[in-house]
Structure formats: structure tokens, C-alpha cells
Wavefront OBJ file of the C-alpha trace (Angstrom):
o trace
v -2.905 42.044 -39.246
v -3.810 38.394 -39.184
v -0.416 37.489 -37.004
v -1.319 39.145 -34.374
v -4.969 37.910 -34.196
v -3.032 34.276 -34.615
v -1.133 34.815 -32.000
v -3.577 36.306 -29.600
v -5.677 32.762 -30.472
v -2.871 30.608 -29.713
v -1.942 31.815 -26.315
v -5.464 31.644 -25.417
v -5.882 28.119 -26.609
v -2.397 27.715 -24.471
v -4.168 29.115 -21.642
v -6.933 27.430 -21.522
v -5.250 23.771 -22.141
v -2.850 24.738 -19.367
v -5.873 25.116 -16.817
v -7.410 22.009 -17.965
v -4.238 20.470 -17.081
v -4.186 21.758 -13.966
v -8.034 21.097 -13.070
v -7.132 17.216 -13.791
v -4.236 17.125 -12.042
v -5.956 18.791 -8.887
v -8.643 15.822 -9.125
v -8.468 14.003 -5.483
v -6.933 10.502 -6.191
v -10.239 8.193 -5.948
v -9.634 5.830 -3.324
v -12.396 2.976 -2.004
v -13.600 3.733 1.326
v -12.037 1.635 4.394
v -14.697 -0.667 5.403
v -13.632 -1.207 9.577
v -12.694 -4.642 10.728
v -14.993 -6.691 13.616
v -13.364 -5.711 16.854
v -14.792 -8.994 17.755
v -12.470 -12.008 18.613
v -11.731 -14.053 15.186
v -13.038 -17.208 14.211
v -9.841 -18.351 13.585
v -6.502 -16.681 12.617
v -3.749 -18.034 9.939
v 0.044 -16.571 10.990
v 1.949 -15.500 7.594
v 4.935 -15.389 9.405
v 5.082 -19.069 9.269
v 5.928 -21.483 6.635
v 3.026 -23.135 7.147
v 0.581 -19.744 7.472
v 1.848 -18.104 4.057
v 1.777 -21.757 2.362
v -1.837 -22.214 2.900
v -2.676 -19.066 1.060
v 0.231 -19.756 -1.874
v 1.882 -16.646 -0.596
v 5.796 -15.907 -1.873
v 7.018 -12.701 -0.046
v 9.298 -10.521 -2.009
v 11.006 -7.486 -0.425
v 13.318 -4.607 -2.012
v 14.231 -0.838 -0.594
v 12.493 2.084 -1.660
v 14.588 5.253 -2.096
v 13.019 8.819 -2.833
v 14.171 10.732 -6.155
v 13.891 13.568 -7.020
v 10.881 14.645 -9.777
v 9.570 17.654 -11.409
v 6.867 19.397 -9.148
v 2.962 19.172 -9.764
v 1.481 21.137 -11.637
v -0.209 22.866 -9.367
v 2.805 23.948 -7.370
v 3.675 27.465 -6.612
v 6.459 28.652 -9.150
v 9.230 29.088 -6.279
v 8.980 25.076 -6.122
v 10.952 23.498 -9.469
v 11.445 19.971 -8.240
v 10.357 17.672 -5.001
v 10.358 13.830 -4.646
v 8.805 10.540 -5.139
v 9.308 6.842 -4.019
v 10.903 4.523 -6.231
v 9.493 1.886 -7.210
v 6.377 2.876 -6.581
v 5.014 -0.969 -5.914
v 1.475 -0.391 -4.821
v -0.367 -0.879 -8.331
v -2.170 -4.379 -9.415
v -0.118 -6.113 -11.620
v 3.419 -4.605 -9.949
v 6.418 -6.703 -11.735
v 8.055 -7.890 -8.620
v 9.169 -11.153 -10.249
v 13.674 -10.021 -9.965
v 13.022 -8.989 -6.450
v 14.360 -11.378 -3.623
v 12.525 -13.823 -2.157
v 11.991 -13.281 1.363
v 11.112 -16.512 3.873
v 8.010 -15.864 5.899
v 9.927 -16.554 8.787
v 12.295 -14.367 8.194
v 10.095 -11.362 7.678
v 10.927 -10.428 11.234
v 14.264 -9.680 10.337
v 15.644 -6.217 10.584
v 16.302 -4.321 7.682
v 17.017 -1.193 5.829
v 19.958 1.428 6.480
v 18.326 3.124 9.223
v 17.557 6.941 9.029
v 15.039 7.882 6.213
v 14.374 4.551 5.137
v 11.674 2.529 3.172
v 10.945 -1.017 2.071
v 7.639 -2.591 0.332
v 7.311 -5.771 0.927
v 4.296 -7.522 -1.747
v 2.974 -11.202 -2.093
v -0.250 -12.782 -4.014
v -2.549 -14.408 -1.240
v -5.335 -17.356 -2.767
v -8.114 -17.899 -0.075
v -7.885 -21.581 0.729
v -10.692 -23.484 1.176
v -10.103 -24.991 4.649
v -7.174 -23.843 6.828
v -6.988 -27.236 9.149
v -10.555 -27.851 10.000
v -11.646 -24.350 9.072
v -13.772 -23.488 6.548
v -12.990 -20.490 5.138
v -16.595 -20.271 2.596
v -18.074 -16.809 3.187
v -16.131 -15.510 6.075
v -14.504 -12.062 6.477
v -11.351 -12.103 5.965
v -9.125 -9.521 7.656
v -5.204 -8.613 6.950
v -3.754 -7.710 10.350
v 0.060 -6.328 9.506
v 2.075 -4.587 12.290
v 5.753 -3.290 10.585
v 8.112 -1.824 12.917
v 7.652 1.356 12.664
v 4.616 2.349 10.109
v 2.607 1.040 7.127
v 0.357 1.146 4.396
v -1.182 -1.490 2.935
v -2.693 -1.618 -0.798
v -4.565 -4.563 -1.815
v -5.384 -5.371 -5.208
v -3.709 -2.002 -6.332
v -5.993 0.298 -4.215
v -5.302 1.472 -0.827
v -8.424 1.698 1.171
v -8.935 5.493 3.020
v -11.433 8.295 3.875
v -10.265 11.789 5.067
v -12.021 12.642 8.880
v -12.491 8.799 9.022
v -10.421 5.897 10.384
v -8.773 4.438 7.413
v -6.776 0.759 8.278
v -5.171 0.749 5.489
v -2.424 3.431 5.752
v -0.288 4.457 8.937
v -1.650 3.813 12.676
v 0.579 5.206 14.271
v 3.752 3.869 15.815
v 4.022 0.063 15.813
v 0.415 -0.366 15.907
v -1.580 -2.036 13.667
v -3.276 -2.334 9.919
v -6.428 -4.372 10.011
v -7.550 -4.126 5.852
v -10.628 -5.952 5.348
v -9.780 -8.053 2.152
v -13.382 -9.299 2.079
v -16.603 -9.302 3.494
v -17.638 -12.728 2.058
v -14.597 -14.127 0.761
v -14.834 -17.585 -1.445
v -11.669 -20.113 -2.287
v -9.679 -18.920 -5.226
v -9.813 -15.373 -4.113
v -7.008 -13.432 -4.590
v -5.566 -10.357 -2.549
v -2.374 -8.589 -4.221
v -1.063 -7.103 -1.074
v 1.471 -4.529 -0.696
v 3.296 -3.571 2.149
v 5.020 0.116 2.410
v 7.051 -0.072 5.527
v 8.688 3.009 6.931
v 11.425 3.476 9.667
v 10.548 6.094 12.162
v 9.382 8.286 13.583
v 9.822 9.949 10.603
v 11.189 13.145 11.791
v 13.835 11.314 13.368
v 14.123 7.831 12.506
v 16.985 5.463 13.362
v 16.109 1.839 13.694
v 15.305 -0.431 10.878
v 11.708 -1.556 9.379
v 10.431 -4.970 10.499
v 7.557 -7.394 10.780
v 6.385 -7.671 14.304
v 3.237 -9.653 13.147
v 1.245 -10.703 9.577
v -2.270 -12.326 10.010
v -5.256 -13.471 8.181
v -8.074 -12.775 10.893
v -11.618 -14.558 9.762
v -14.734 -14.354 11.254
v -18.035 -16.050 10.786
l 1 2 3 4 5 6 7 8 9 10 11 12 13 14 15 16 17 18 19 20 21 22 23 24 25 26 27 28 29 30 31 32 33 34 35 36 37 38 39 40 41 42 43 44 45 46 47 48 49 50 51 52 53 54 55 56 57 58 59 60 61 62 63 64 65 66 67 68 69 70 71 72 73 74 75 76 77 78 79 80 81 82 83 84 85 86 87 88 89 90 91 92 93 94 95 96 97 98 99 100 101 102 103 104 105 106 107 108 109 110 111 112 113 114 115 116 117 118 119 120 121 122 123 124 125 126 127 128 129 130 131 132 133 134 135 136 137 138 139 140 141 142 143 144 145 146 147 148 149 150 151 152 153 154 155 156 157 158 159 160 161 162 163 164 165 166 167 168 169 170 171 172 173 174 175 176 177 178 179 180 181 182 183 184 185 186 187 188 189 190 191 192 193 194 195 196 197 198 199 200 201 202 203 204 205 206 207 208 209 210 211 212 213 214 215 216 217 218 219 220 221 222 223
């Protein structure tokens, strides 16, 4: 008679491990909340499309494609769903090996890529607050990534990417060619540094044909 008591125990500790699975995995990914940019003019603005621009902050842009495969569903999917997909890579995290990906020129990150259709590229470099860009002084400013990618992005920095549901969130998609403004820092020093990574996507999604682009890349501070 003990087997069946055994075996009653087992599934229950099943059970209940199985739900405490699925509790995690229903946890809300913890994301820092977007803190909005000045709508102000800036003090002063440094172009990263320029040789120049991305040299001041030590910046090396490296690009490669993004392609969804398919993965096992959550674990809190319905039963009817078996599989589903993910990006690969998945290049937002701090610390992101990007070192065997091509270098991309800054002026060349208005170049058209991608095969068109469903189509995805991240784009990721390291930038190092300077201390002076020209004349400016760059000591305890607020520093402000403006990206605009042909069609959509989002934008992680430092491995997080900054959002709120019911609020505006700058860091992830705009809308249609319109901008990200991230705020990388309230009072930013020289020697910080902002991992930034760029998903661009070719849309509109439901029925995208063109190709995924930089139409601008900024550092925006204001005093």
C-alpha cells in the first residue's frame, strides 16, 4: 500500500513545482522606468554619424542581421501552442560578445540594408563621455541618445531597455521613422560609459518592404 501513497506524493510534489515554474515565468520582466528627455533646445549636440561625432565618444559601430527561430513556447502557453519564435542573437544584454561582427563606418550607417520583408538588424557600440566635445564641457550635463532608424527601434543601454506600460517609454518603438530620445544620464561625468544597442526593424511590420537604416544618431546635452 505504500506505492500508491508514493505515487500520490510525487505527482503532487510534480504539481506543485510545475506551478512554481509557471508563477516565475509569469513574473513581468523588471525594466527601469523611462525618465523623458528636455523638450528644450540642447546645449550642444555631437552627430555619431560622423567620423568625427562617434570618435569623440570612442564609439566602433558593429552591425549583423537578426533572424527569428523558432523555440519551444512559454510556459504559460495554452497547450494548442507547441512552438513560437525568438530573435537571434538576442544582442540587447550588457556584456553582448559582438567582437566577430563587422565593423560598420559611422558614415556609413545611413546605408540601406537588410533583405527587405520581415527583416531585423541590431546595430551596438560602447560610447565613453568625453570630457569636452570642442569647447564644450560635457561635466554634469544630461546627456540624451537621439536615434531615428528607418523604420522602428529600440534602444537598450547598458543591457536594460528603459519602459513603463500607460506611459511614454523612448526607449522602444515611436512609431514610424520617428524618433528614440533615451536619456543615458541625468548628470553624466567623463569616463562614463553607455553600451547601446540598436534593434532596427523594417516596416510597417504587417507589411514591410524597404530596408532598415539610420536617418540620424545624436548625443543631445543640456545644461
Amino acid at each position: 500500500m505504500i506505492y500508491p501513497a508514493l505515487r500520490s506524493l510525487v505527482a503532487g510534489l510534480f504539481v506543485y513545482l510545475q506551478s512554481i515554474i509557471c508563477s516565475v515565468a509569469q513574473q513581468p520582466f523588471s525594466a527601469p522606468a523611462p525618465i523623458m528627455p528636455p523638450s528644450l533646445p540642447p546645449s550642444h549636440v555631437a552627430d555619431l554619424m560622423t567620423s568625427d561625432g562617434s570618435a569623440a565618444f570612442g564609439a566602433i559601430w558593429r552591425v549583423m542581421e537578426a533572424k527569428p527561430v523558432e523555440v519551444p513556447a512559454s510556459p504559460e502557453a495554452k497547450p494548442q501552442y507547441k512552438t513560437t519564435h525568438q530573435i537571434s542573437p538576442r544582442a540587447g544584454a550588457k556584456g553582448f560578445d559582438d567582437s566577430s561582427w563587422p565593423i560598420v563606418a559611422p558614415t556609413d550607417l545611413g546605408a540601406r540594408i537588410g533583405g527587405g520583408h520581415m527583416s531585423f538588424m541590431w546595430y551596438r557600440a560602447t560610447l565613453t563621455i568625453p570630457p569636452k566635445i570642442g569647447n564644450f564641457d560635457t561635466t554634469d550635463t544630461q546627456a540624451v541618445l537621439r536615434v531615428l532608424v528607418d523604420d522602428y527601434a529600440e534602444i537598450w543601454i547598458n543591457g536594460d531597455i528603459p519602459r513603463r506600460s500607460g506611459y511614454p517609454s523612448p526607449a522602444t518603438i515611436q512609431g514610424l521613422n520617428m524618433p528614440n530620445r533615451v536619456v543615458l544620464g541625468t548628470a553624466v561625468k567623463p569616463g562614463d560609459k553607455f553600451e547601446v544597442a540598436v534593434f532596427g526593424i523594417n516596416g510597417p511590420i504587417s507589411i514591410p518592404r524597404g530596408t532598415i537604416w539610420f536617418r540620424e544618431a545624436k548625443v543631445e546635452f543640456f545644461k
